[in-house]
N, C-alpha and C positions, 0 to 999 in steps of 0.2 A: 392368522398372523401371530410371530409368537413373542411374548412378552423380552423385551429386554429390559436387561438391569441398568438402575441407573443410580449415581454420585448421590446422595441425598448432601443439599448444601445450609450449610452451617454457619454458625458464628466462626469456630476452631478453622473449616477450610476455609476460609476468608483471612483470617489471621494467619493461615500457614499461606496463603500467595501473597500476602503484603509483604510477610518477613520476608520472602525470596527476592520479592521487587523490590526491596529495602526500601516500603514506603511505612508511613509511621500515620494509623488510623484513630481515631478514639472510639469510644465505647459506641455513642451514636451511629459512626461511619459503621461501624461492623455490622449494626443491627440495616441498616437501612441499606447496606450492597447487599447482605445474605439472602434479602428479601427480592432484593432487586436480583442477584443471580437465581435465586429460587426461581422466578418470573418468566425469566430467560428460559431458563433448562424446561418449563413444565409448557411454554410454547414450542419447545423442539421434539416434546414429548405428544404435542396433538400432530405437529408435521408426521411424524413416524406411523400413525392411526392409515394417512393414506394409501389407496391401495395402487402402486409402482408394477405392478407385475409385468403388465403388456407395455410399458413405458420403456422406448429405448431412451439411452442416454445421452445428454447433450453438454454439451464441454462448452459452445458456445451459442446465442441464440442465432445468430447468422451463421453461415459459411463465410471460412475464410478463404479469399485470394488475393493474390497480388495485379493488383493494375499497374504494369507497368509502361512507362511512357516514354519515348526515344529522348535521349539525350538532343539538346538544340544546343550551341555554340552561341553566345551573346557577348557582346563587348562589355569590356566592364567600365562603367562609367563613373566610377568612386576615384578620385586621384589622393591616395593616403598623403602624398608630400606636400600636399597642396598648404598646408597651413604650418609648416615650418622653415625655420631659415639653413637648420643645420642638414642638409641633405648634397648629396655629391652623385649627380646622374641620377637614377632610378632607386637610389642606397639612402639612409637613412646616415649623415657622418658625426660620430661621435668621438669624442678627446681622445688624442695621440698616446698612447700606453708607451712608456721608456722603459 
């Protein structure tokens, strides 16, 4: 398997994605994400160890399809005007515009 290069993470690139996120970190916050991202990258760095060769790829763990089910017709049994006074037939009647 052959070795890849990787980021070494720092104080400096910690400070340079804050300023772009214009977040404002202190001395502590920088020391203790850099560690915390170092952490991060050196377990994606054991993932990389395993051996993928005979492994085909899986975009999802199930198969996608669609179940589709016939359209049924149902009455609707919601009356929207049921609870106001200003309505006129099936319409909703609102003040006369001059």
């Amino acid at each position: 398997m052959e070795s890849k290069e990787y980021w070494r993470i720092d104080k400096k690139l910690v400070e340079r994605v804050a300023k772009v996120a214009r977040v404002k970190l202190t001395e502590q916050e920088l020391d203790k994400f850099s560690k915390q991202m170092e952490s991060i990258l050196q377990a994606f760095k054991e993932m990389d160890k395993v051996d993928t060769a005979d492994v085909k790829p899986s975009f999802h763990p199930q198969e996608l399809k669609n179940d589709w089910r016939e359209d049924e017709v149902e009455p609707w049994k919601w009356i929207p005007l049921a609870n106001t006074k200003h309505k006129e037939g099936k319409n909703f009647k609102g003040p006369r515009i001059v």
